[in-house]
C-alpha positions as CSV (number, residue, x, y, z in Angstrom):
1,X,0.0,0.0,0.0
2,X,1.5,3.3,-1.1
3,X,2.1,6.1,2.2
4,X,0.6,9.2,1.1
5,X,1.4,12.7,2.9
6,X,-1.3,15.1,3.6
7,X,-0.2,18.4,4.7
8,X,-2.6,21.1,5.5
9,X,-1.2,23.8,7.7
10,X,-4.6,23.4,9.8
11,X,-4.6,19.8,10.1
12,X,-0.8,20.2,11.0
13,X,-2.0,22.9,14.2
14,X,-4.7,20.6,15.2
15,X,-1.9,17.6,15.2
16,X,-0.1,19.5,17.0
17,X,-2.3,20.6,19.7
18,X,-3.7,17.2,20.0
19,X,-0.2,16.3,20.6
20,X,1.1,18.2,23.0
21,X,-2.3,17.5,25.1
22,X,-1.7,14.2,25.1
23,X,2.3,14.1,25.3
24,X,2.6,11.8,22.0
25,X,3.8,13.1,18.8
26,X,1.6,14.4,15.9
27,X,1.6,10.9,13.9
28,X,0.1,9.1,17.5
29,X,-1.8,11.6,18.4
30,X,-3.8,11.6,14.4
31,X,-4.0,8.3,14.6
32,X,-5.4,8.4,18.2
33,X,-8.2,10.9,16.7
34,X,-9.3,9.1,13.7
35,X,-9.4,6.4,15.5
36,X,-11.7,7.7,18.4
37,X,-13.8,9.0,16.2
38,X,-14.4,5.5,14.3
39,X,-15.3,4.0,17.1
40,X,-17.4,6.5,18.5
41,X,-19.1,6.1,14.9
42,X,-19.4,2.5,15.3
43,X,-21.1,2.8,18.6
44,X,-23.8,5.2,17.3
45,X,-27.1,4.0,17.0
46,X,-28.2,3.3,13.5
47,X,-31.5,4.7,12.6
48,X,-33.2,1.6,12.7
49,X,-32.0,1.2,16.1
50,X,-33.7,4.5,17.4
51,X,-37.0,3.5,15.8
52,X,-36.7,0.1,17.1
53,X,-36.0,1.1,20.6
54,X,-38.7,4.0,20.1
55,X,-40.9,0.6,19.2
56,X,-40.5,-1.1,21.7
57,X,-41.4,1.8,23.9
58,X,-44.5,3.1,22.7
59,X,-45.4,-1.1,22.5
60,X,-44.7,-1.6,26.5
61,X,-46.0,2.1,27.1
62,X,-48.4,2.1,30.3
63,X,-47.5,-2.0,31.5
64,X,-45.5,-0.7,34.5
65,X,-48.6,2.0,35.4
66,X,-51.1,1.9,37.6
67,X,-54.5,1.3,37.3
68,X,-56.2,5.0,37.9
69,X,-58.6,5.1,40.5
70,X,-61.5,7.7,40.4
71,X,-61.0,9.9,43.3
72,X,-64.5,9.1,44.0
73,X,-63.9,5.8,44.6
74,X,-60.9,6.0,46.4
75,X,-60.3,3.6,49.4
């Protein structure tokens, strides 16, 4: 696989930063950052998984309540 160099004097500040923040030098601490943000991609719920959990909700919606009670007939 062919290296390829990206230089972009922003991307080099934000290396940089990142960097000294962490005490690592600017190749660790990119690859530290694209790899946190993969991972925090991966863990994201897809779509389907917010409707499905939404689902699930609305289907099991008012099983834990209570039975309400006219305060008339209260004991």
């Amino acid at each position: 696989m062919e290296k390829r160099t990206i230089y972009d004097e922003r991307l080099d500040d934000l290396a940089q930063t990142l960097a000294d923040m962490l005490g690592v030098d600017k190749t660790e601490a990119m690859r530290l950052a694209l790899q946190n943000e993969i991972e925090r991609l991966r863990s994201t719920p897809t779509i389907d998984d917010q409707i499905a959990t939404l689902r699930e909700t609305v289907k099991n919606y008012g099983r834990k309540s209570t039975r309400m009670v006219h305060p008339s007939k209260k004991r």
